[in-house]
C-alpha positions, 0 to 999 in steps of 0.5 A: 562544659556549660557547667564550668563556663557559668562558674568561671564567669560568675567567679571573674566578675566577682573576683574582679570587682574586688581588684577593681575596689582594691586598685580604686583604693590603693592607686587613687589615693593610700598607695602601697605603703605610707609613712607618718608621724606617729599617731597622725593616721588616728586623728589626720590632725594637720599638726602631726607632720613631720620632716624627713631626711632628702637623703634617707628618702633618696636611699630609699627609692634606690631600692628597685621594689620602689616605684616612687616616693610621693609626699602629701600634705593632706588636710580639711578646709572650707571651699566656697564659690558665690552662695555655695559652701562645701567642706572638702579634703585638700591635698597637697600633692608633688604633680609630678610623683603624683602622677606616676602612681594615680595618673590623676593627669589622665582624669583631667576633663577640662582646663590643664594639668598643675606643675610644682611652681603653680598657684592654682588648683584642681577640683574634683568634677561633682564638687565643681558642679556643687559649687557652681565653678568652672576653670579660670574661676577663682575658689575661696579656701578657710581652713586652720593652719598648723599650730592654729595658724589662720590659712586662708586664700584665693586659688584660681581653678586651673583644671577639673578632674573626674575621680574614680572614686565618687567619695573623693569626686565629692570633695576633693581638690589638689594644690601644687606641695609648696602651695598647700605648705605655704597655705597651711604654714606647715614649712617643709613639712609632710603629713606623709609618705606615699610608697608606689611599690612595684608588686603587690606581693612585695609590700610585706617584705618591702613594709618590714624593711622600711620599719627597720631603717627609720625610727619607730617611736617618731614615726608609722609605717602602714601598708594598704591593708591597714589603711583600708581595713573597712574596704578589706572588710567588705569584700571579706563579707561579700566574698562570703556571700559570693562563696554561699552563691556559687555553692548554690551554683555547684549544687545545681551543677551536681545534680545536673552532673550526677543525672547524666551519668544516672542516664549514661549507666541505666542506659547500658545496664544490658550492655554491661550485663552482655559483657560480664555474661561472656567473660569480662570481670566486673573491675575491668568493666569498672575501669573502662567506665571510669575512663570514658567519664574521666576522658568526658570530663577532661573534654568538658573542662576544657571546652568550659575554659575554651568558650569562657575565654572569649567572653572573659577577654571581652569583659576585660577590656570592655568592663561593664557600665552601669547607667541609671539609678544603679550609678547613683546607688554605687556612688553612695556606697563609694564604689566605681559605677563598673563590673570588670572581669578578672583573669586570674589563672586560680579562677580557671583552675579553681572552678576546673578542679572543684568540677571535675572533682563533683563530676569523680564523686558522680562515678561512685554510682555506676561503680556501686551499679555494676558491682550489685549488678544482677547478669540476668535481669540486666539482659532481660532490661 
């Protein structure tokens, strides 16, 4: 039971701070599926943007696997306030599509939320302290447009947001679309197309039809896997790690597994020497064993599930925060400063059947046991 609960709980903590990472990624920022001007993803270079069909966009959200369509124009520009300078990434957003996908607007701290028709902007709540600003204030953006085009301009800081990802809470601001066009002189044009997909185990399918219904030599298709290889990477590598630790975990539960049916079949050595003595053959008493460990079992996998259940719903909905220096040390390695939990139903049966298989390996010692068993030293023990 014990055995079983310590699994599940180091395995969902685990598991759910990769989904948490993947969902960081996806939700905040790539999206499930996006759409550029071939070669853009490899340089981000603000004069591979593209104009897409209103129609074939408007065909394409009527696919009841697509959420939305949301268009961006992303670039780099120069932020200034007073004395501060900072380079930050800045996107042109449509706030309302946004909004379905990210919920940025829930990551509003102070100030309001844009709309399509505004000429202010959003800033991210590190960079805000950075550059010494507040809502209202007034925020210097220098950048170079499309084809070399100089873009410069005065936006008044309308909101301040608190992002989940600390990379981007460094260096990001939001302009409404039409402004972020206008700013970088790029006409109706897009850098990309941000597909809100409505399962995560649909943007295969929903990826390879996309790339039949546009034209390949102008334009990529990319899902989130691609998008954010390094991430995948990562939790590739430290699942490796997690897998070595919960090895370890199984190793200690063996032996703790594999001493007490040691003490269960020492203990009735006289007992099982008695039965055979007056009749009962040796398969038999191998059977009876083998179900009262199989029934033992079944009980402690299910009173592991059962008391498990309430600290993993608790964590669920209340993940843990970190505080102090651990914060700091997350943020530089751009991860979100919590652990969540996971309930994943292959946690559960996963970590049931692999001990439930340690605790079968466990029955070959007192099947061997009474199959050696000498009757007479046995009712002499």
């Amino acid at each position: 039971m014990f055995a079983l609960f310590f699994a599940i709980i180091m395995r969902g903590f685990q598991l759910g701070s990769y989904d948490k990472m993947k969902e960081n990624a996806i939700e905040s920022y790539s999206g499930y599926i996006q759409i550029h001007k071939k070669g853009y993803w490899d340089d981000k270079n603000i004069d591979n943007i593209f104009e897409f069909d209103q129609q074939k966009i408007k065909d394409l959200e009527s696919d009841p696997r697509i959420n939305n369509i949301i268009p961006r124009l992303e670039s780099f520009a120069l932020a200034s306030s007073g004395e501060a300078t900072k380079g930050v990434a800045v996107m042109g957003i449509s706030p309302e599509k946004e909004n379905t996908m990210t919920k940025i607007k829930t990551y509003l701290q102070q100030g309001e939320f844009v709309n399509s028709e505004d000429k202010s902007i959003l800033v991210a709540e590190e960079l805000a302290n950075f550059l010494k600003i507040k809502v209202k204030d007034t925020l210097v953006l220098f950048s170079s447009g499309h084809h070399g085009a100089t873009a410069a301009g005065l936006f008044t800081v309308k909101g301040i947001l608190k992002l989940p990802t600390p990379e981007m809470n460094r260096s990001t601001v939001y302009l409404p679309i039409t402004e972020a066009q206008s700013f970088f002189s790029t006409g109706n044009q897009f850098t990309a197309l941000v597909f809100d997909i409505e399962n995560l185990e649909e943007v295969v399918d929903v990826e390879k039809e996309i790339s039949q219904n546009i034209n390949l030599d102008e334009y990529e298709v990319m899902g989130w896997k691609v998008m954010n290889k390094e991430l995948l990477q990562m939790i590739e590598s430290d699942n490796a790690g997690g897998l070595i630790m919960i090895a370890i975990l199984y190793m200690v539960i063996a032996f703790g597994i594999f001493g007490t049916v040691l003490m269960m079949t020492n203990e009735r050595i006289k007992e099982f020497s008695m039965m055979i003595s007056i009749g009962m053959k040796k398969w038999k008493l191998i059977l009876v064993v083998i179900i009262e460990l199989v029934f033992l079992n079944i009980l402690g996998v299910i009173a592991g599930i059962i008391i498990s259940l309430p600290v993993m719903i608790y964590f669920y909905y209340h993940p843990i925060r970190f505080t102090g220096e651990a914060v700091e040390a997350m943020k530089d390695f751009n991860f979100e400063p919590i652990m969540p939990m996971s309930m994943d139903s292959h946690i559960f049966v996963i970590q049931a059947i692999v001990i439930f298989a340690i605790s079968l390996v466990s029955m070959y010692y007192p099947i061997l046991k009474i199959l050696k068993l000498n009757i007479v030293k046995g009712l002499r023990s």
